[in-house]
Structure formats: structure tokens, C-alpha cells
GUSEDREN-793064 format. One line per 10 residues: for each residue x, y, z of N, C-alpha, C, O. Coordinates in Angstrom, 1 decimal. Atoms other than C-alpha are relative to their C-alpha. Example, Ala and Ser with C-alpha at 12.3 -4.5 7.8 and 13.67 -1.06 7.14 Angstrom:
0.9/-1.2/0.0/12.3/-4.5/7.8/0.9/1.2/0.0/1.9/1.2/0.7; -0.9/-1.1/0.0/13.7/-1.1/7.1/-0.8/1.1/0.8/-0.3/2.2/0.9
! end
This chain:
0.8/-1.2/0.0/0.0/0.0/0.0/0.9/1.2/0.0/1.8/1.3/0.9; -0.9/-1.4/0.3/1.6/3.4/-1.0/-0.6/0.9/1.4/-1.7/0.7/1.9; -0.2/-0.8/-1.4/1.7/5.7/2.1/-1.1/1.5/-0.8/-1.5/2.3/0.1; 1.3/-0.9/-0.1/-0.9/8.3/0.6/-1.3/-1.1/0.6/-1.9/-0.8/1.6; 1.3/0.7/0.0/-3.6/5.8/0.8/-0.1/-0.2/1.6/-1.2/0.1/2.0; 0.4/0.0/-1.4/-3.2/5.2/4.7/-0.1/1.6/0.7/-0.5/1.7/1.9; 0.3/-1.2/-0.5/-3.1/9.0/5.2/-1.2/0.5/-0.4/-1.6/1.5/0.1; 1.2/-0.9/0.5/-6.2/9.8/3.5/-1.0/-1.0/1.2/-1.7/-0.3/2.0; 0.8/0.4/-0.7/-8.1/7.3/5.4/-0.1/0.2/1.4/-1.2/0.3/1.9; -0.3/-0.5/-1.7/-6.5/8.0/9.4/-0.9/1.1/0.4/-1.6/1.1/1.4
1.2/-0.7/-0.8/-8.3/11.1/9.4/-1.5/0.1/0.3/-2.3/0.7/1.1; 1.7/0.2/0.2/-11.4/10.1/8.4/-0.3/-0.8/1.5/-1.1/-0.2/2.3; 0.5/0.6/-0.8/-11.6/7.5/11.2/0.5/0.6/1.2/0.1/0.1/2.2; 0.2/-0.4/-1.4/-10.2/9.8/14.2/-1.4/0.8/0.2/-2.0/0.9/1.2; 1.2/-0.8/-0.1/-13.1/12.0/13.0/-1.0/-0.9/0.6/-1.7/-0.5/1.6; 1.1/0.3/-0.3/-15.5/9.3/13.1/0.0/-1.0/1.7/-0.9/-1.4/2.4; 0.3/0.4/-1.5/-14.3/7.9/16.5/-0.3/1.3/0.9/-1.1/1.3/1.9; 0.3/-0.7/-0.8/-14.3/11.0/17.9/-1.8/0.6/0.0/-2.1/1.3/0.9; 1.0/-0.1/-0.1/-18.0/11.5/16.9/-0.9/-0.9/0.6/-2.0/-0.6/0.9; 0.6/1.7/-0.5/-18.9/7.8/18.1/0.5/0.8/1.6/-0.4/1.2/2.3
-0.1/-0.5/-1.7/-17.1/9.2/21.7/-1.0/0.7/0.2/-2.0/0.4/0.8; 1.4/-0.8/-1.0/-19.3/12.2/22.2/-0.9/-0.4/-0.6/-1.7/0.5/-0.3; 1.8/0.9/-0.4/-22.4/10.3/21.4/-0.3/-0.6/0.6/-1.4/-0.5/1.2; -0.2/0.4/-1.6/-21.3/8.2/24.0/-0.1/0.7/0.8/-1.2/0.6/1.4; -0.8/-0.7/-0.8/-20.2/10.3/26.0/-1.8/1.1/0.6/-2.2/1.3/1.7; 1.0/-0.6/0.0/-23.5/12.5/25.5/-1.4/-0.8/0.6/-2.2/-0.2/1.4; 0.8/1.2/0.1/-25.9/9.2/25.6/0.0/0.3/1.4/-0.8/1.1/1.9; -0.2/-0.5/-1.3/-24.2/9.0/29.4/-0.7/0.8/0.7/-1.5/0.5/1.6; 0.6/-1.3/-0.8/-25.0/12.5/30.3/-1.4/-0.2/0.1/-2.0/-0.1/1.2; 1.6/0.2/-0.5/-28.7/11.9/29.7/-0.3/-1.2/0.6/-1.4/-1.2/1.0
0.8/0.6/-1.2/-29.0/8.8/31.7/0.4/0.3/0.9/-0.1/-0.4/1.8; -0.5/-0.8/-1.3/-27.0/10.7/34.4/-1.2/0.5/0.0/-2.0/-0.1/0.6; 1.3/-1.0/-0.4/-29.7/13.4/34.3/-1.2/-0.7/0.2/-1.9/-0.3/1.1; 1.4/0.9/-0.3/-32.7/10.9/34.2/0.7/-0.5/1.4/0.4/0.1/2.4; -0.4/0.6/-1.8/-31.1/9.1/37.4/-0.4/0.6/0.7/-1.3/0.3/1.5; -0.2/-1.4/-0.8/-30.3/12.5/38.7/-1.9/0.0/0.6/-2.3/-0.5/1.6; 1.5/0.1/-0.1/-34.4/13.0/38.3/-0.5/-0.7/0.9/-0.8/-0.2/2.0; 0.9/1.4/-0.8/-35.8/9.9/39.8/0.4/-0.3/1.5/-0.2/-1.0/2.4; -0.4/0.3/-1.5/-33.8/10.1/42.8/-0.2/1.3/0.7/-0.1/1.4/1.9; 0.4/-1.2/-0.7/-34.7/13.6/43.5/-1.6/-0.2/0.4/-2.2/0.0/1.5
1.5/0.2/-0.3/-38.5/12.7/43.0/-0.1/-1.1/1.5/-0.8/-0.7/2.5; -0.6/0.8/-0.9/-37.5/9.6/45.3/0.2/0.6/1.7/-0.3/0.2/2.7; -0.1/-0.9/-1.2/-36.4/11.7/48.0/-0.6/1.1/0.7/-0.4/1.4/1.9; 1.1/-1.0/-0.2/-38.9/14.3/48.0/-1.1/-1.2/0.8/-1.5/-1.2/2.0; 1.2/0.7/-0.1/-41.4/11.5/48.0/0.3/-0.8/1.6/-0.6/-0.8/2.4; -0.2/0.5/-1.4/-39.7/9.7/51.1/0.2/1.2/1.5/0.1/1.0/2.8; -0.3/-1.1/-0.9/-38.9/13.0/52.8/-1.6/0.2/0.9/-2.0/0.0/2.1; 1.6/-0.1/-0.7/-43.1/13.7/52.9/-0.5/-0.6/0.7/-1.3/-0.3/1.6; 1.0/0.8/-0.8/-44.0/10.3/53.8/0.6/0.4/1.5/-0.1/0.5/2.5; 0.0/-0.1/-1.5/-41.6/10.9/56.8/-0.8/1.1/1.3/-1.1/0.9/2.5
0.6/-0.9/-0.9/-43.0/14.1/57.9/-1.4/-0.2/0.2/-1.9/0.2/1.2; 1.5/0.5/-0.3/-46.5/12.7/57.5/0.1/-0.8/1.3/-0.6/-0.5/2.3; -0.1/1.0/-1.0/-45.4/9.7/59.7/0.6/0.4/1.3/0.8/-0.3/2.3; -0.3/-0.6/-1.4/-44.2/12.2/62.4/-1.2/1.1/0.1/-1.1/1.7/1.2; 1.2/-0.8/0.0/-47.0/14.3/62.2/-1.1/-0.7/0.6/-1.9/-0.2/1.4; 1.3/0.8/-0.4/-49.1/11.1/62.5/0.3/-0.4/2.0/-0.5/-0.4/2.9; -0.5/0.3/-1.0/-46.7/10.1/65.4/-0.2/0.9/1.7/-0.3/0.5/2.8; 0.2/-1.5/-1.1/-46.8/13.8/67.4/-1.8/-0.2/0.2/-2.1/-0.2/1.3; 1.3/0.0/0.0/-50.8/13.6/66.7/-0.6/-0.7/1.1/-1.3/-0.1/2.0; 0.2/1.2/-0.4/-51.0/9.9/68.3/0.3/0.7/1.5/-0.6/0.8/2.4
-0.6/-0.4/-1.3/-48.7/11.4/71.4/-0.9/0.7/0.4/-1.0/0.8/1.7; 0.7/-1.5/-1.1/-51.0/14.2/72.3/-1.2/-0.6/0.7/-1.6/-0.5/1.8; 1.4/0.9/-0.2/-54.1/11.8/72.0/-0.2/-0.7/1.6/-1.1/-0.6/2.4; -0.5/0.8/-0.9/-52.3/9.6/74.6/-0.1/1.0/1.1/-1.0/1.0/1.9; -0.2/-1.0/-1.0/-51.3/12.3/76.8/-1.3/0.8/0.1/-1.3/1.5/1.1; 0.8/-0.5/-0.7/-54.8/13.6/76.6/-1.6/-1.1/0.7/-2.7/-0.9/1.2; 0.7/1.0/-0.6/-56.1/10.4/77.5/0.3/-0.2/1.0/-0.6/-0.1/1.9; -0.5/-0.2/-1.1/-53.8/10.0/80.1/-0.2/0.9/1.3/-0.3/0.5/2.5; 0.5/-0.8/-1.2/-54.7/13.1/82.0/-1.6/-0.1/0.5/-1.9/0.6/1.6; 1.2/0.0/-0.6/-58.3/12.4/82.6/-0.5/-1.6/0.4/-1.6/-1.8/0.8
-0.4/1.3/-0.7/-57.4/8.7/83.5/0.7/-0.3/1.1/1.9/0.1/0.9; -1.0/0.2/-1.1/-55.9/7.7/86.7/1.4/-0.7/-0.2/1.4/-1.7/-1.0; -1.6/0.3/0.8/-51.9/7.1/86.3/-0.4/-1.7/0.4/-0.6/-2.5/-0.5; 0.4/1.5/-0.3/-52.8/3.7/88.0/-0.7/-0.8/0.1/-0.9/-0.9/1.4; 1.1/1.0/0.2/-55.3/0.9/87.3/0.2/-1.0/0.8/1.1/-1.9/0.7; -0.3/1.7/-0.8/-56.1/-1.7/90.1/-1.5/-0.2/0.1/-2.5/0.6/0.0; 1.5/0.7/0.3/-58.8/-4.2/90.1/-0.5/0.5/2.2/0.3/0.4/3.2; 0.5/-0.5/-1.4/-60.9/-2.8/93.7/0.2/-1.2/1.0/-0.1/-2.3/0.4; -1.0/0.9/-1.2/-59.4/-5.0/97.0/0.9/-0.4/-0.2/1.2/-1.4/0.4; -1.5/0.4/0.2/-56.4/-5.5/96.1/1.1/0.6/1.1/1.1/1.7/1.7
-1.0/-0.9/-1.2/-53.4/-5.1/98.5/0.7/1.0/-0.8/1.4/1.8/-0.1; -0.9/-1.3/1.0/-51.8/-2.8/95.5/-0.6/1.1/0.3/0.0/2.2/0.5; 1.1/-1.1/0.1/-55.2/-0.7/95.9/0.5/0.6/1.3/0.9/1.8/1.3; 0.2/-0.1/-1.7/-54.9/-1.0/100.1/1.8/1.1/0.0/1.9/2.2/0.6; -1.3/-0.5/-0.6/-50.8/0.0/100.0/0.0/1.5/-0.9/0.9/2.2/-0.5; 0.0/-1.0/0.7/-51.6/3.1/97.2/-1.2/1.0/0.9/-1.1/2.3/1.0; 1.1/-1.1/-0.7/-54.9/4.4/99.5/0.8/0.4/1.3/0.1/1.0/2.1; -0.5/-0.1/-1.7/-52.5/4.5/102.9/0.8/1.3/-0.7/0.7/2.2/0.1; -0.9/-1.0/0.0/-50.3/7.1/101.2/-0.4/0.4/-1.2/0.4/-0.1/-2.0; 0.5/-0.7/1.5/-51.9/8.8/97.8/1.1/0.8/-0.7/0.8/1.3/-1.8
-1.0/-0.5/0.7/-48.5/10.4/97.1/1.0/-1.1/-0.9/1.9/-1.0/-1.7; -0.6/1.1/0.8/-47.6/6.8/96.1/-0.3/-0.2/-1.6/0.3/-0.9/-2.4; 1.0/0.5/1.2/-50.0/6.9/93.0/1.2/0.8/-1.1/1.6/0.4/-2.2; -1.0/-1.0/0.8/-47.6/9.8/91.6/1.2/-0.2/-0.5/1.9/0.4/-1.3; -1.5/0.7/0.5/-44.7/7.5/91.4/0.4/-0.4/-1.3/-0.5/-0.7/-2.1; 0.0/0.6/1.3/-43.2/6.4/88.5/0.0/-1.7/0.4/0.5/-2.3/1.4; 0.2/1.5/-0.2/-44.2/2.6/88.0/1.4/-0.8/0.7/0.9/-1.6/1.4; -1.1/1.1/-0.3/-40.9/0.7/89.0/0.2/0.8/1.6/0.1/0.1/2.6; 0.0/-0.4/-2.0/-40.6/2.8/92.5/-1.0/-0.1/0.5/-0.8/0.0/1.7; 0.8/0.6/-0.5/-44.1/1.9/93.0/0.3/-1.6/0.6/0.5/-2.1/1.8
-0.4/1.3/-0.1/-43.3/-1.5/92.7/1.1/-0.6/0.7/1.2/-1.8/1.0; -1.2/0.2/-1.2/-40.1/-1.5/94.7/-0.5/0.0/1.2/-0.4/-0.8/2.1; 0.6/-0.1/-1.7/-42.1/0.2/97.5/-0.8/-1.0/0.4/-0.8/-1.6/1.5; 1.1/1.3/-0.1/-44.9/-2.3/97.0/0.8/-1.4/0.4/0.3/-2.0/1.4; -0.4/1.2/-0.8/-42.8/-5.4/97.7/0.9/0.5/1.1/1.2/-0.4/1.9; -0.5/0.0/-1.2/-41.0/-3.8/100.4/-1.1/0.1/1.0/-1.1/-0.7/2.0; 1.8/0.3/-0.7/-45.0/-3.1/101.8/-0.1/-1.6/0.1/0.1/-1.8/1.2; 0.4/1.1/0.4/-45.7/-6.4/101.0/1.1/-0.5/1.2/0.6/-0.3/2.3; -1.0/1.0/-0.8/-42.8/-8.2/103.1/-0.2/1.1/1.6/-0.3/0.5/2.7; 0.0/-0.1/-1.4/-43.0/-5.5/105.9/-1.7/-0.4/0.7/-1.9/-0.6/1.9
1.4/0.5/-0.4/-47.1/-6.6/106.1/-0.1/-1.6/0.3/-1.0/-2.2/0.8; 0.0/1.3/-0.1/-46.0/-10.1/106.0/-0.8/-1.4/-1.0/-1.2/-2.5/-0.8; 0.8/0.4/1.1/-47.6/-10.7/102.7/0.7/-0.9/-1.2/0.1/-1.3/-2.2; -0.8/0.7/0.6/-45.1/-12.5/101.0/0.1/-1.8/0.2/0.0/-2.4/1.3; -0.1/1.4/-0.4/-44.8/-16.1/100.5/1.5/-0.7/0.9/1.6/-1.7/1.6; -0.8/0.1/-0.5/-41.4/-15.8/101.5/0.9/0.5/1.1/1.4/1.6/0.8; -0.2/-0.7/-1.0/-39.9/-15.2/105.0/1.0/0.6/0.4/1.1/1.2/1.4
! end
């Protein structure tokens, strides 16, 4: 092959790779941008549900707490020695549950209410 004939053709094909690259290269960029898209929609869309599901959450809480206030902090079935050791001292009812229940078995063993001596 005579050395014109491989120069006429070289340029042709860096042209046409380099036209094949950025069409790649371009192709790319728009499914970058569509991604880009769908994960913004994506994250909007989970951002809402969250603030809904705290919205629903704070909603629920107030409910509670305004159930709570016009219910007695503590439920006992009537004669119970829980009832008997909460009506001797009514500052007991105000307790938080586990220091009731501490005092309550120490009640309970100084009354001699325990099975164990």
C-alpha cells in the first residue's frame, strides 16, 4: 500500500471515533440526568412520607397524653393489697411505675404478705 492511501483514510476514522465518543459520552450524560431525576423525585417522596409519619406520630402522642390526663396514672382491680398499699399514702400513686413496685414489695414483706420469710 503506497503511504498516501493510509493517510487519506486516518483522518477520516479519528473524525468518526471522535463522533462515536461524544455520542457516548452525551448518551451517558442523559441517563445521568434521568437518574439525577428519579432520585430527587424519590427523596422528596420519602422525605413527605416521613414528615407525615411524624405528624401522625406527634398527633397519636397528644391523644395519649390527653387520655392519660383524665385517667388515673394507675389501674387496680378494687381490694387488692396494691389498691390497700396506694390508698394508705396517695403520694404513692404519683410514682413512676418501678418505684411503686419497689415500695410495693418492700409493703408487702413489711405486712408479711409474702410467701417468702
Amino acid at each position: 500500500m503506497p503511504p498516501e492511501a493510509l493517510e487519506s483514510t486516518f483522518p477520516l476514522s479519528i473524525t468518526v471515533l471522535s463522533y462515536i465518543a461524544t455520542g457516548v459520552l452525551v448518551a451517558i450524560l442523559c441517563l445521568l440526568i434521568v437518574m439525577n431525576s428519579k432520585l430527587s423525585a424519590l427523596s422528596a417522596k420519602l422525605s413527605r412520607s416521613t414528615h407525615a409519619e411524624e405528624t401522625e406520630e406527634a398527633e397519636k402522642t397528644e391523644e395519649t397524653e390527653e387520655k392519660e390526663g383524665t385517667q388515673p396514672e394507675v389501674e387496680v382491680d378494687p381490694g387488692t393489697h396494691f389498691e390497700e398499699f396506694l390508698n394508705e399514702d396517695p403520694e404513692r400513686c404519683k410514682l413512676p411505675k418501678k418505684l411503686q413496685f419497689t415500695a410495693y414489695r418492700a409493703w408487702r414483706t413489711a405486712k408479711g404478705l409474702n410467701w417468702s420469710k
